[in-house]
C-alpha positions in Angstrom: 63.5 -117.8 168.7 62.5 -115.5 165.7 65.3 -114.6 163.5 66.4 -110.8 163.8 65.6 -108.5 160.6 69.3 -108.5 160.0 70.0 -112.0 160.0 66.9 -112.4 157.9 68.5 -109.5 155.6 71.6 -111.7 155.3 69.9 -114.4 153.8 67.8 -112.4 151.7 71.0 -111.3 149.8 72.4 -115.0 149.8 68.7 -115.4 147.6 66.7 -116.9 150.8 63.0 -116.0 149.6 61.6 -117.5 152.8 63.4 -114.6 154.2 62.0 -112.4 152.2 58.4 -113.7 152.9 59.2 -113.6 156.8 60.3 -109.6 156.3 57.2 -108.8 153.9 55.1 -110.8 156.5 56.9 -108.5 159.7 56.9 -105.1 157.4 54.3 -105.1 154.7 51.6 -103.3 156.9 54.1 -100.1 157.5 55.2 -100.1 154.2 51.2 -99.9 152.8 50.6 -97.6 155.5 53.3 -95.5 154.4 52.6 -95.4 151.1 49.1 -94.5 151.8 49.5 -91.5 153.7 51.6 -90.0 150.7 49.2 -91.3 148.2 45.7 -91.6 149.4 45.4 -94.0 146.6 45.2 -97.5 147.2 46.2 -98.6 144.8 48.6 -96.6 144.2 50.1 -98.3 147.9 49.9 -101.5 147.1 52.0 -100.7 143.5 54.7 -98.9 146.2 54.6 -101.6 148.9 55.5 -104.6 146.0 58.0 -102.4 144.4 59.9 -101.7 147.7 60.1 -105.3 148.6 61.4 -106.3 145.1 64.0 -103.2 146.1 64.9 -104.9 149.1 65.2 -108.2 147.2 67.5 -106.5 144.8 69.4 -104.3 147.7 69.9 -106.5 150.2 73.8 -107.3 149.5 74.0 -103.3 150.0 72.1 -103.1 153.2 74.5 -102.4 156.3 72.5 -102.8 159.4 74.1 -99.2 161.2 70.3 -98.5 161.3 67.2 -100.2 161.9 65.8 -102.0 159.4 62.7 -100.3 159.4 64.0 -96.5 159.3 65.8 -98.3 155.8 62.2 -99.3 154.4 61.1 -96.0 155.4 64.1 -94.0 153.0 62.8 -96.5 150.5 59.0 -96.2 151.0 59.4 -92.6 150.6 62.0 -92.3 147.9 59.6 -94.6 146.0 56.9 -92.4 147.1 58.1 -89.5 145.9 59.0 -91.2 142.8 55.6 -92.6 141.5 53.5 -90.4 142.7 50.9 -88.9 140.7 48.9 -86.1 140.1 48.0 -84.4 142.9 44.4 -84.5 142.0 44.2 -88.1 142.2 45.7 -88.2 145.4 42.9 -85.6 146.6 40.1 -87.8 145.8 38.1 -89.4 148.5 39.1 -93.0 148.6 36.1 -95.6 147.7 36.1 -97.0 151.4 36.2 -93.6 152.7 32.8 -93.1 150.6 31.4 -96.3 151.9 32.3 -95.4 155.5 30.9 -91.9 155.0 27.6 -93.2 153.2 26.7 -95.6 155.8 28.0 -93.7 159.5 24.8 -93.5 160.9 23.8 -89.8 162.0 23.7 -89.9 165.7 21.4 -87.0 167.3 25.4 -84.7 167.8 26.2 -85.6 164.5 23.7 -84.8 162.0 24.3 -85.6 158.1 25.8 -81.9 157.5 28.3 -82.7 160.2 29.6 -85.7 158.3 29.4 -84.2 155.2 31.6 -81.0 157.3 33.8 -83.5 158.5 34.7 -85.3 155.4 35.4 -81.6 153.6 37.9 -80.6 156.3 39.7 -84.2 155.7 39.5 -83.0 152.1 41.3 -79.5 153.0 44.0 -81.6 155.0 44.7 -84.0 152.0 45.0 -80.6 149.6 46.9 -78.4 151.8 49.3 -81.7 152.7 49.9 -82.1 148.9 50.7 -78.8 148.4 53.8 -78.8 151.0 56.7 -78.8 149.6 58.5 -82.0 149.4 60.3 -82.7 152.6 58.1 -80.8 155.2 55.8 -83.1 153.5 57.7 -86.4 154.6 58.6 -85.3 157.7 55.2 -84.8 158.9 53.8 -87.6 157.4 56.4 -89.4 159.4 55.9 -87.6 162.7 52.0 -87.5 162.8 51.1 -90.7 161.1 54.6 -93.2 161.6 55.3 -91.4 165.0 58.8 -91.7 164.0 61.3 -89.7 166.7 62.7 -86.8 165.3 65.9 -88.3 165.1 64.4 -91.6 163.1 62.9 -88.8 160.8 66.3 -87.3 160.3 68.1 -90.6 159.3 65.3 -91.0 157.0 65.5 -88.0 155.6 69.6 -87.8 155.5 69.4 -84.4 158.1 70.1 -83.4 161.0 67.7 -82.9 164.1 67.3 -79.5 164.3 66.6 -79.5 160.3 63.4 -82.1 161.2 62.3 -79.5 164.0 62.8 -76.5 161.3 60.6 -78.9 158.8 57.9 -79.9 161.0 57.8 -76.1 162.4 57.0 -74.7 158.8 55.0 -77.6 157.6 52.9 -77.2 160.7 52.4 -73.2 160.0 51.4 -73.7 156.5 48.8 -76.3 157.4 47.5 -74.3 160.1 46.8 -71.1 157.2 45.4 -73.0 154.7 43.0 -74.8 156.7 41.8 -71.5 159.0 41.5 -70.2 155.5 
């Protein structure tokens, strides 16, 4: 039988680094994945994704399991987030896979080179108008859309209420829909 993420937290903070290996192994994906969709860079994820397992290395004697372990890696991955990111221009850049993928999609007869092109523009538009949310609505709809997180998962995240992650995602939603009509 696999060891719970609890008990595996309990021996993390007795200094079990097999433990820790067995949580990076379970977690490490989310917590790239994560990091990605705030940084586009990465990079920049993989920098976020060791420093947040060194975190729970360090934190583990404080961890309480009232929550799910992973909606505690997500308050981390996006504290950490928030704290390294960088300039937004460098997280507005086009990724070198994303390049690769776009220079070698072949152009079907629906989707003609300008469509890609098109395409990859509007993904552009997204990334710029997602930056330029302000913080939270930010998180909470990069946890909705991309994590799927409930709404109440996003608020324990987040430290909120409910209703405050509906309020988030409402505005964050509006804003994205005017800048990209625009």
């Amino acid at each position: 039988m696999e060891p719970t993420d609890e008990s595996l937290m309990k021996q993390v903070a007795g200094g079990d680094r097999r433990a820790l290996r067995i949580l990076y192994e379970r977690h490490a994906e989310l917590v790239f994945r994560t990091a990605f969709r705030f940084s586009f860079d990465e990079e920049e994820a993989r920098d976020i994704t060791q420093s947040v397992f060194v975190t729970i290395m360090q934190s583990a004697r404080s961890y309480e399991p009232k929550a799910k372990l992973t909606t505690w890696l997500y308050r981390i991955v996006v504290n950490r987030c928030l704290n390294h990111s960088s300039s937004a221009s460098s997280r507005l850049r086009v990724t070198s896979k994303e390049q690769d993928f776009l220079d070698t999609v072949p152009a079907s007869d629906e989707e003609q080179p300008d469509r890609i092109v098109d395409r990859a523009a509007k993904t552009e538009r997204l990334r710029a108008a997602l930056c330029r949310l302000p913080e939270r609505q930010r998180v909470a709809l990069t946890l909705k859309l991309y994590e799927e997180l409930s709404y109440e998962e996003i608020a324990e995240v987040l430290g909120c209420s409910k209703s405050s992650v509906e309020s988030l995602l409402f505005r964050a939603r509006r804003s994205l829909t005017k800048e990209i009509e625009n």
